[in-house]
Every structure is written in structure tokens, then in C-alpha cells.
N, C-alpha and C positions, 0 to 999 in steps of 0.2 A: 680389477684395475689393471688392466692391459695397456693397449699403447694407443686407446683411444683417452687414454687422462687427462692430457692436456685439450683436446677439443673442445672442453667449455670457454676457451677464450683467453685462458690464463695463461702467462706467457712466466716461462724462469728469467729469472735476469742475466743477463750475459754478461758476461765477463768485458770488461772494456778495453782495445789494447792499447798499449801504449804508443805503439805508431803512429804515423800519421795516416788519413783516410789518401787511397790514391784517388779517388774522385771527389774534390772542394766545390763544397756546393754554395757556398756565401761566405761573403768575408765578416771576418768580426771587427768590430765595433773597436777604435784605441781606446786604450784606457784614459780617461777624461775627457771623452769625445762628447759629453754629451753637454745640454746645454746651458751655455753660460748665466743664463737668469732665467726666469721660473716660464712654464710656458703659455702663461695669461699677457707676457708681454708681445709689442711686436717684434719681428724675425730679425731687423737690425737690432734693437736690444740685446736678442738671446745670442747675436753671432758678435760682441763687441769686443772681444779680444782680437779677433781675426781683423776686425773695422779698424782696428786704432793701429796694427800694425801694417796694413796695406795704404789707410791713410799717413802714415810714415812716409812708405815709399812713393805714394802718389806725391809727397808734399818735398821729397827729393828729387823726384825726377821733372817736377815744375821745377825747381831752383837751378837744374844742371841747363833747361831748357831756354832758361833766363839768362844762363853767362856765367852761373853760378855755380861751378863745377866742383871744385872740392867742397865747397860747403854741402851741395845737392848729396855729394855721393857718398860724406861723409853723416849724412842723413839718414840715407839708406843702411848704411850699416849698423849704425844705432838703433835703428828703427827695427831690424832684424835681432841685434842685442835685446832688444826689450821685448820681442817674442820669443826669446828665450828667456827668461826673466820671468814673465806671464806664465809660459810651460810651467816655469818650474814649483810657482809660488800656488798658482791656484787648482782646484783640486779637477774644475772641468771648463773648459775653454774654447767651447762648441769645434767648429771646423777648423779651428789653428791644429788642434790634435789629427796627427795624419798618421803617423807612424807608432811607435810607444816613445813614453817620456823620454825616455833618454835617448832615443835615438833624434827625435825632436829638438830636444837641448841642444845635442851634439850641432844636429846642422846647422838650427839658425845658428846657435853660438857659433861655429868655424866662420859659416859664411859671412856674418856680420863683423867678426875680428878681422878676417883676411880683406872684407871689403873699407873698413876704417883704416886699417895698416897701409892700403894700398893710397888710401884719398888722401893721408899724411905725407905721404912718400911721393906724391905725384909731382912730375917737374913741371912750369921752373918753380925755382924756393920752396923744395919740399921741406914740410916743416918740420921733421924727424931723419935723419940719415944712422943707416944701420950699413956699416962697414963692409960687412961680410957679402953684400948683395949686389954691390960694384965690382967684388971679384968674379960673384957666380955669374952677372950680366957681359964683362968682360972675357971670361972663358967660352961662354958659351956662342956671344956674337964678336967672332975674331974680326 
């Protein structure tokens, strides 16, 4: 048993490191990427989380289109709220999953608060005034 031993085929296991590979050869899959309902249905079915939040913002950007501007955009950011909502509650939620969960959460959630907060705030008769934001606006545009 020389150092032709191994030539039947048989491989030792290697040791795996812990680094990363410097050459990425596919991206992996988010966690709960895959899909939403079973895959005997059709491909709208299996993508209807993704459907019902783009249908959101398609059904606010008809209302801002219409005259309907804070209610439109106040839409949208609900709409985005509830894709975060969706992330968080259900375990796989085809193409809504892009990033991992939390990082998912995080954006739609911010995006969707900062874009409700703004449709509130919007002049004339925003329907929320927050104090502090007339000063930063006032500082900043002398």
C-alpha cells in the first residue's frame, strides 16, 4: 500500500474551511424563497404574495394618477407594510423573498413607514404635524 492507494477512486474527505470560496459560482436560494403554493398550481397562484403586494402599489399609483394623491401614496405604503407582514408570518413567499428575512422585513417595513409618514405629512392639511421636522426643514432651507 504505497501511494498508489487512493487510485481506486476513493477520495478522503476534506476538511471544509470556514471562509468564504473566492470564486461564487451561484447564488443561493433566500430562505423562504420558494413557493407559495404547491407546484400543481398555476405560476400566478404559486407567486401570490408578491401578486397582492405589487397589486397594492399598482392600485396606488392608479389613485395618485386619478387626483388622488395622499390616499394613492398612502397605499403604497401599506401595501409595502403588508409585505412585510407576509415576510414575516408565512414560512415561503415565492419571489417576495429576495434578500433573508430580516433583512426583507427591515426594508419593506422602513420603506412602507417612511412612505405612510410622508403621505400624512404631505402639504396642504397634512394630517399629522411632527414639530421637530419644521425646525430640521427650516435649518436646512435658510
Amino acid at each position: 500500500m504505497g501511494a498508489d492507494a487512493h487510485s481506486d477512486g476513493a477520495s478522503e474527505p476534506q476538511r471544509s474551511s470556514r471562509r468564504f470560496p473566492t470564486l461564487t459560482r451561484d447564488t443561493a436560494r433566500p430562505e423562504g424563497g420558494g413557493r407559495a403554493a404547491a407546484g400543481g398550481y398555476p405560476a400566478p397562484a404559486r407567486q401570490w404574495p408578491l401578486l397582492s403586494v405589487m397589486g397594492g402599489v399598482a392600485v396606488g399609483l392608479l389613485l395618485v394618477a386619478l387626483d388622488a394623491f395622499r390616499i394613492g401614496v398612502l397605499v403604497i405604503g401599506l401595501a409595502l407594510l403588508a409585505g412585510a407582514v407576509l415576510r414575516w408570518a408565512l414560512p415561503s413567499v415565492g419571489m417576495l423573498a429576495v434578500r433573508s428575512r430580516f433583512t426583507d422585513m427591515a426594508i419593506y417595513g422602513l420603506l412602507g413607514f417612511v412612505i405612510v409618514m410622508l403621505s400624512l405629512m404631505v402639504q396642504p392639511k397634512p394630517w399629522i404635524h411632527i414639530p421637530f421636522l419644521d425646525d430640521i426643514v427650516h435649518f436646512t432651507v435658510r
